[in-house]
FITIKOL-286881 format. One line per field, with one value per residue (C-alpha): residue number from 1; y, z, x. Coordinates in steps of 0.25 Angstrom, whole numbers. Example, Ala and Ser with C-alpha at 12.3 -4.5 7.8 and 13.67 -1.06 7.14 Angstrom:
BEGIN
resi: 1; 2
c2: -18; -4
c3: 31; 29
c1: 49; 55
***
This chain:
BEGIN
resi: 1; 2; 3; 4; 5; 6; 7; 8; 9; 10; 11; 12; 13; 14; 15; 16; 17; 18; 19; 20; 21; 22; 23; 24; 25; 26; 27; 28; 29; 30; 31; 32; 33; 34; 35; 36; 37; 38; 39; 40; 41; 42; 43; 44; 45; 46; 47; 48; 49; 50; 51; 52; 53; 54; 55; 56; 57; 58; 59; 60; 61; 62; 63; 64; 65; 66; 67; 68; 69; 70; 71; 72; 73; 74; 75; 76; 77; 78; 79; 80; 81; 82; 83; 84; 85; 86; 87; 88; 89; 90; 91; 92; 93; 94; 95; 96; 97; 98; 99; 100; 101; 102; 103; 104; 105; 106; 107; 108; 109; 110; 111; 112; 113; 114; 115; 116; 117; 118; 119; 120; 121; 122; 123; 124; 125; 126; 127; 128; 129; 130; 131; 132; 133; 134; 135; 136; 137; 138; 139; 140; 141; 142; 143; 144; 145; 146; 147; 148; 149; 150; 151; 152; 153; 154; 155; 156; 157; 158; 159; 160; 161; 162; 163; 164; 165; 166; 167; 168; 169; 170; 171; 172; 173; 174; 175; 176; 177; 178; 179; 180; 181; 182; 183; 184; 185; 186; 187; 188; 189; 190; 191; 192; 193; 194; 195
c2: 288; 294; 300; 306; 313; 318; 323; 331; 337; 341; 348; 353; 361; 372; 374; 375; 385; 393; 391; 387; 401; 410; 422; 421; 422; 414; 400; 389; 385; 373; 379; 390; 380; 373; 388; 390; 375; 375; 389; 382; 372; 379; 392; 388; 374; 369; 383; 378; 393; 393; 390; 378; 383; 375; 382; 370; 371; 387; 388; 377; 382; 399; 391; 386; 401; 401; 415; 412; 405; 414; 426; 417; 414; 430; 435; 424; 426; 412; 408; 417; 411; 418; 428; 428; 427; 413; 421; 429; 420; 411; 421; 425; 407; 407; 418; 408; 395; 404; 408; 423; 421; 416; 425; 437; 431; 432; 445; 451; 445; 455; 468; 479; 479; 463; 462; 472; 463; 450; 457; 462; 448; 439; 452; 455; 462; 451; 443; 439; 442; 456; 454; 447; 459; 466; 457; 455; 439; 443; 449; 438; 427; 435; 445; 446; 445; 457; 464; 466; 468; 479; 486; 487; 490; 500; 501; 515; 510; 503; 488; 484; 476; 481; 479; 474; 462; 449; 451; 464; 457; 445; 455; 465; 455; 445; 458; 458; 445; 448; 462; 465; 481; 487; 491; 499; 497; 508; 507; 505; 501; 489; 490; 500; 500; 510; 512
c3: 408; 413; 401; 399; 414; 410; 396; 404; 415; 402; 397; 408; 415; 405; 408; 423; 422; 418; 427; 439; 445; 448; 448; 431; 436; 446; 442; 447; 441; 434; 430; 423; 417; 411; 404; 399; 393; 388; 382; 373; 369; 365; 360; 354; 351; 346; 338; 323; 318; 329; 324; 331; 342; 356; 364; 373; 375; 377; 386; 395; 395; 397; 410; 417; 415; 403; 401; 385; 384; 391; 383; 371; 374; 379; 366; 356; 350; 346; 360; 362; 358; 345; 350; 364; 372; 378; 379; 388; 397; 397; 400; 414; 417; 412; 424; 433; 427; 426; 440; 446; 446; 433; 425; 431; 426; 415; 413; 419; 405; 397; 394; 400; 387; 387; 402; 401; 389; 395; 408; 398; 392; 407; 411; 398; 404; 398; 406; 422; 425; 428; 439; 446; 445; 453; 464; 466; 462; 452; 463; 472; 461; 452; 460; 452; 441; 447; 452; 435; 433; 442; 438; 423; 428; 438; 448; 445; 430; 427; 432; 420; 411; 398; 388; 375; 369; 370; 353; 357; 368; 359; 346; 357; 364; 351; 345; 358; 354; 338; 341; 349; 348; 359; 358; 362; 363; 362; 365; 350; 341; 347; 344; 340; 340; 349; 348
c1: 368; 382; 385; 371; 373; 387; 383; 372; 381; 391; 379; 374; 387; 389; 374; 376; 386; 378; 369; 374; 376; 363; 371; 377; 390; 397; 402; 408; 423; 414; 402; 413; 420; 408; 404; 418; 418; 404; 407; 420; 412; 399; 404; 417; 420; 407; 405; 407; 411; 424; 437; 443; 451; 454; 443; 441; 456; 458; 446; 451; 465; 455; 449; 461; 468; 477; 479; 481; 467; 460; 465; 460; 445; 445; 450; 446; 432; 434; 434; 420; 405; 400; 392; 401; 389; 394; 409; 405; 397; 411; 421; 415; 415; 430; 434; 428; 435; 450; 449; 452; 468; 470; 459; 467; 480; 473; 468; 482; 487; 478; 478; 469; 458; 459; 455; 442; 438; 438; 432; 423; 419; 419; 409; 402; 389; 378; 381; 379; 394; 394; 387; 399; 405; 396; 393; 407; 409; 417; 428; 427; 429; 439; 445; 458; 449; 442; 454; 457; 443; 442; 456; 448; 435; 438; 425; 423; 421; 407; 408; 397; 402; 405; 393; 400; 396; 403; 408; 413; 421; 426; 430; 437; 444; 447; 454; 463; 467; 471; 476; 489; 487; 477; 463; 454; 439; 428; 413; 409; 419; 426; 441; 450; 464; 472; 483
***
């Protein structure tokens, strides 16, 4: 009967986290956790076609602020769901697990064009988390966080989040990884080199 009760709760908790907040956006250290976790397990480790790489590993090592780790699950498609759908809805869970001093550690590490990707991913405009933006939570939870945010965002520029998909995200931010020369990005084409 115990194992029954604690199979369910295993079952259960990715489920809550989800769910647990009636606004989309605000969570709990646990209830991130649990998205981050169930996103490695689902999306990563038990996907056939992935290589076999240390997910479990590198997103544990992501949550607890290893600048190394999380540059890899930000850049490395491998790291992302296959149509980046469950990506997206987990990078805005691992802000909450890394904690507002040592995410902008993080992004201090990074170049300019890196940073608005992965603001471009945690905010990615189909989803809930947007609207933290605009009711303030994010500058209250994050507000190193926010203070970066905001030196890239100017507020005389449009606060919406940018409308690129989550594959355009990956491919932009996976070429980051395997390029050392800088990029540029225009509205249609993707990539092109800039030199």
């Amino acid at each position: 009967m115990l194992t029954r009760i604690i199979l369910l709760i295993a079952l259960t908790t990715p489920l809550r986290a989800i769910v647990a907040s009636g606004d989309g956006y605000s969570f709990t250290a646990a209830e991130a956790r649990a998205a981050v976790r169930e996103h490695y397990r689902t999306e990563c480790e038990e996907v056939e076609s992935k290589p076999r790489l240390p997910y479990r590993e590198t997103f544990e090592k992501a949550m607890r602020g290893d600048v190394k780790a999380l540059y890899t699950v930000f850049t490395d498609e491998n790291y992302h769901s296959g149509d980046n759908e469950s990506w997206v809805g987990t990078a805005w869970p691992l802000l909450h697990v890394v904690g507002d001093k040592r995410f902008a550690v993080f992004l201090q590490t990074l170049n300019e064009q890196t940073q608005r990707d992965i603001f471009q991913t945690i905010f990615y405009s189909g989803s809930y988390y947007p609207r933290a933006l605009k009711n303030g939570y994010f500058e209250r939870k994050f507000p190193r966080v926010a203070a970066i945010y905001k030196r890239l965002h100017p507020p005389n520029a449009s606060n919406q989040a940018i409308q690129s998909t989550p594959k355009a995200f990956a491919s932009r931010l996976a070429a980051l990884r395997n390029k050392s020369g800088v990029f540029a990005t225009t509205p249609c084409r993707g990539l092109s080199p800039s030199r």
